[in-house]
C-alpha positions in Angstrom: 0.0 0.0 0.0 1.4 3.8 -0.9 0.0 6.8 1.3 0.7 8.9 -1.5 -2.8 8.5 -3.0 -4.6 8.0 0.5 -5.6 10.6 2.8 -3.4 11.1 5.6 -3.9 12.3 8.9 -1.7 14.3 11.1 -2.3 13.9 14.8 -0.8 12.5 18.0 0.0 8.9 18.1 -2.2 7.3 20.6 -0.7 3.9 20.2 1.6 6.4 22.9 -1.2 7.8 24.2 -0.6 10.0 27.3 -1.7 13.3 26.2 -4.1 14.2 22.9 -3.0 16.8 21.0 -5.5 19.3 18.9 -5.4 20.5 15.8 -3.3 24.1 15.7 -5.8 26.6 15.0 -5.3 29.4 12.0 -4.7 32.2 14.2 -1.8 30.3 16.2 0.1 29.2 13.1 3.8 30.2 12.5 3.6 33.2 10.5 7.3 34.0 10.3 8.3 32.0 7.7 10.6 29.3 9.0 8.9 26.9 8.4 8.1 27.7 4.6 9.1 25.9 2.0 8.9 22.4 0.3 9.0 19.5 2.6 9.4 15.8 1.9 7.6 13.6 4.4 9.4 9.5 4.3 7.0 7.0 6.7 8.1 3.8 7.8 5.3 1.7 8.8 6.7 -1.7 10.5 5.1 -5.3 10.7 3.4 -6.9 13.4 0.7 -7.6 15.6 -0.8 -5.0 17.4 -3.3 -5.9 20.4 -5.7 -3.0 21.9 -8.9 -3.5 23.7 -10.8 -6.1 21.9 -9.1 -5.6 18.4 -6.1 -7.2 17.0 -4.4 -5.6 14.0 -2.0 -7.3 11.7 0.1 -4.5 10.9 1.9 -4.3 6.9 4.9 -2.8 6.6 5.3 -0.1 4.4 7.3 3.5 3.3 7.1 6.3 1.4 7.2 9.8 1.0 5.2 12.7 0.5 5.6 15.9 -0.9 4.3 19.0 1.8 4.2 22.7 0.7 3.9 25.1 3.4 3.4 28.9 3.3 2.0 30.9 5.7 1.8 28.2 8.4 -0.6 26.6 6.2 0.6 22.8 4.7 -1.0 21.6 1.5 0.6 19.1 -1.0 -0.1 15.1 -1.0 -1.8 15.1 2.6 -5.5 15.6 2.1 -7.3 16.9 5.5 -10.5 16.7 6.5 -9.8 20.7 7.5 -7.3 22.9 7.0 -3.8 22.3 8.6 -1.0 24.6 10.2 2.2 24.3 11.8 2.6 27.0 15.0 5.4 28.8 16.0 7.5 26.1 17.6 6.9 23.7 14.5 3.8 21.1 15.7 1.7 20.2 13.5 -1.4 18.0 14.0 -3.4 16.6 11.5 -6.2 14.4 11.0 -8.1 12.7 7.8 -10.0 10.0 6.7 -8.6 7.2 4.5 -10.8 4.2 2.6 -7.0 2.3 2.0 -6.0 0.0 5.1 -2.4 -0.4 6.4 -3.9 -3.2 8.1 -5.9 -5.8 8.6 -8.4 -7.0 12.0 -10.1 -9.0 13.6 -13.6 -7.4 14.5 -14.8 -9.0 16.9 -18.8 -7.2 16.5 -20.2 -5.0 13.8 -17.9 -2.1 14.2 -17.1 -0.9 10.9 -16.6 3.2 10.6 -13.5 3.3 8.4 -10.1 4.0 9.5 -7.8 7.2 9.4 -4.2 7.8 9.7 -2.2 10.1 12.6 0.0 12.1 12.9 2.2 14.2 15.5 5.3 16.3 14.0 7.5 18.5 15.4 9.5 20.2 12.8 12.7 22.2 13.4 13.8 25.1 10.5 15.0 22.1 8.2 14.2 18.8 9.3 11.3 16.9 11.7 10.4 13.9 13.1 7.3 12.6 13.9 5.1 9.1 15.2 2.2 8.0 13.1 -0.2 5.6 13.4 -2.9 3.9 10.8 -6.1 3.8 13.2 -9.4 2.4 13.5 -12.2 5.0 13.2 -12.2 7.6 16.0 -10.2 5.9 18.2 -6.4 6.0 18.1 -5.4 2.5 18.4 -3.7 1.0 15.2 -0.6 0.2 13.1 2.7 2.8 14.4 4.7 4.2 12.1 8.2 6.9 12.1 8.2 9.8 10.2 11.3 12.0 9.3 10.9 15.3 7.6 13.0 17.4 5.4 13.5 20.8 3.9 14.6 21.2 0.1 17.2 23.3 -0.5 18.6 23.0 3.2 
């Protein structure tokens, strides 16, 4: 499976899950500019079973990349949101979207069937990020974990 085509979320990884991040709102993005620029985004996505609550995911392994724009605070490129998405001022980004392509497969063990969505939590730095991912089922945020590392063209 590529992410390229699918939607891709960007939002903490709750496979981790302490805290839940938000999305950053457009009045607290980074307006200074050092963040602009063209990004590439590589994800690796390992194999493996994956056990939470009363769903077991069997986890593909996968990688990629992804071309990001971002101007203004604002991100566009291969990512498609279900809203708009910034970066703030000390380079977090959160974002969140809806995908019909699995990175993995379950076993359900009732009816529960409301699609699936990838996460993602960056932090970016002026010229290169890292990040945590995870493929998840519907609204929660258990699923398949991922890596991402981010970086700038031209740096």
């Amino acid at each position: 499976m590529r992410l390229f085509p699918v939607a891709v979320t960007l939002a903490l990884v709750s496979s981790l899950t302490a805290c839940v991040s938000t999305a950053v709102r457009q009045e607290n993005r980074d307006q200074t500019g050092k963040f602009d620029g063209q990004w590439t985004l590589n994800y690796v996505m390992t194999k493996g079973e994956i056990r939470s609550g009363l769903y077991e995911f069997r986890c593909n392994e996968d990688k990629g990349s992804l071309e990001l724009r971002i101007k203004d605070g604002e991100i566009s490129g291969d990512l498609v949101s279900e809203q708009p998405t910034y970066v703030d001022q000390s380079g977090h980004i959160y974002f969140v979207s809806a995908t019909t392509s699995g990175g993995f497969s379950m076993d359900d063990p009732g009816s529960y069937d409301s699609g699936s969505r990838i996460l993602m939590n960056i932090d970016l730095q002026q010229t290169t990020g890292t990040g945590k991912m995870v493929f998840a089922l519907g609204r929660g945020n258990a699923g398949c974990p991922g890596t991402l590392t981010l970086t700038k063209h031209g740096s």
